[in-house]
C-alpha positions in Angstrom: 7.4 -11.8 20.7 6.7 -11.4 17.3 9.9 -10.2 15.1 9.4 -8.8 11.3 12.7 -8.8 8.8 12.2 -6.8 5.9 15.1 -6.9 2.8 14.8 -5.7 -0.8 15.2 -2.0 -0.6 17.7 -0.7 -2.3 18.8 2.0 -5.3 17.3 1.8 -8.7 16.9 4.1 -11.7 13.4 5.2 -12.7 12.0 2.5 -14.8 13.5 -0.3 -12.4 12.3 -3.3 -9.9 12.5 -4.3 -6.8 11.1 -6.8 -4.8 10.7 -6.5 -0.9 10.1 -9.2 1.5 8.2 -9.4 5.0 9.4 -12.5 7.2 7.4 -13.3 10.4 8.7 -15.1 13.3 8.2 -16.1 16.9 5.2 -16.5 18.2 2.4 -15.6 16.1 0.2 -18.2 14.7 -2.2 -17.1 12.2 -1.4 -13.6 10.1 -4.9 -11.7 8.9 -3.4 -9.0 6.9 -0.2 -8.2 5.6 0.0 -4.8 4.1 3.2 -2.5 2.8 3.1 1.0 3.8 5.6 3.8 3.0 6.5 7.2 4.6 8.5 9.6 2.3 10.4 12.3 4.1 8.0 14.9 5.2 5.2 13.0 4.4 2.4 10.8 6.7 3.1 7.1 6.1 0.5 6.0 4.0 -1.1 2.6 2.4 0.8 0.8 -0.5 -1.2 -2.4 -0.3 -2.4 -5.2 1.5 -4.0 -8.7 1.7 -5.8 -11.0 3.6 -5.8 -14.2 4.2 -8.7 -14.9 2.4 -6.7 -13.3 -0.7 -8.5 -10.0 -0.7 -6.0 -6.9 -2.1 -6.2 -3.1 -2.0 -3.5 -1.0 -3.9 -3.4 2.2 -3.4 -4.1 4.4 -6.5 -0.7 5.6 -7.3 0.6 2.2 -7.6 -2.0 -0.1 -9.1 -1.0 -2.0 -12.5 2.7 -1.6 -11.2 2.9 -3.1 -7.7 2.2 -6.6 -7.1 1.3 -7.8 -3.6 1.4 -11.3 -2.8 2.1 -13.7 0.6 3.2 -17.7 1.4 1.1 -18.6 4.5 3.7 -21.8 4.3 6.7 -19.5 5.3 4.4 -16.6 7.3 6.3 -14.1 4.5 4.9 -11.3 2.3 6.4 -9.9 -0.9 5.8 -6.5 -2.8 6.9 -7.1 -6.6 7.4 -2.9 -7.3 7.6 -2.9 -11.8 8.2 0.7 -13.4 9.2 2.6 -10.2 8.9 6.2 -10.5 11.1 9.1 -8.3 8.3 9.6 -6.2 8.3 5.8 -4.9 10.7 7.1 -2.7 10.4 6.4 0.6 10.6 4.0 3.6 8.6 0.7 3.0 7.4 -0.8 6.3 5.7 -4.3 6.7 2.6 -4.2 8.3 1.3 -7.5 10.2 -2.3 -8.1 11.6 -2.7 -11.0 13.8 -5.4 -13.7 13.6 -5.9 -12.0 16.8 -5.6 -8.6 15.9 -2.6 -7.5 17.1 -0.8 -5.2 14.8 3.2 -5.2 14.0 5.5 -3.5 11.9 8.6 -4.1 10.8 11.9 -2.1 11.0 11.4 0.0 7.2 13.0 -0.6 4.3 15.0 2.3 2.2 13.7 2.7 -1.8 15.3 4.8 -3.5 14.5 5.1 -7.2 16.5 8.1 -9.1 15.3 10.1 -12.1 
C-alpha cells in the first residue's frame, strides 16, 4: 500500500503564498513523476505541474513564473511553492504519484482558497 499526505492548503488573499506538500509512504520504492493537479468546482481536474526524476518540469500555462514545483527523493516528498495566487487558483490541489513502475496514486486533495 502506498499512502499520500498532502498539507498546505489553506485561505489567503489574492496576492498571497502557499506552499503544499506531497509525502509518500509505504511501499513504493522509486517515484517517476510527481505532478499537482487541481479541480475547481465544476471544472475537469486538470495539470498544475509536474517532474520527473530526471528533473524534467511542465507548468501549465496559467501558472508559469508563479508556481514553483520541486521534490526531495531523500524523504519521497514533493512541494508546490504557489507566489502571487490569483481567485481563480481556487480549487482542490491533488498530489499525483507515478511509480518507477508505473503505478499511478493520488492523494486525498488539498483545499486553496485564495479571496479577491
Amino acid at each position: 500500500q502506498v499512502q499520500l499526505v498532502e498539507s498546505g492548503g489553506g485561505l489567503v488573499q489574492a496576492g498571497g503564498s502557499l506552499r503544499l506538500s506531497c509525502a509518500a509512504s509505504g511501499s513504493i520504492f522509486s517515484i517517476n513523476v510527481m505532478g499537482w493537479y487541481r479541480q475547481a468546482s465544476g471544472t475537469q481536474r486538470e495539470l498544475v505541474a509536474r517532474i520527473t526524476s530526471g528533473g524534467s518540469i511542465n507548468y501549465a500555462d496559467s501558472v508559469k513564473d508563479r508556481f514553483t514545483i520541486s521534490r526531495d527523493n531523500a524523504k519521497n516528498t514533493g512541494y508546490l511553492q504557489m507566489n502571487s495566487l490569483k481567485p481563480e487558483d481556487t480549487a482542490v490541489y491533488y498530489c499525483l504519484v507515478i511509480s518507477g513502475r508505473g503505478y499511478r496514486y493520488w492523494g486525498q486533495g488539498t483545499q486553496v482558497t485564495v479571496s479577491s
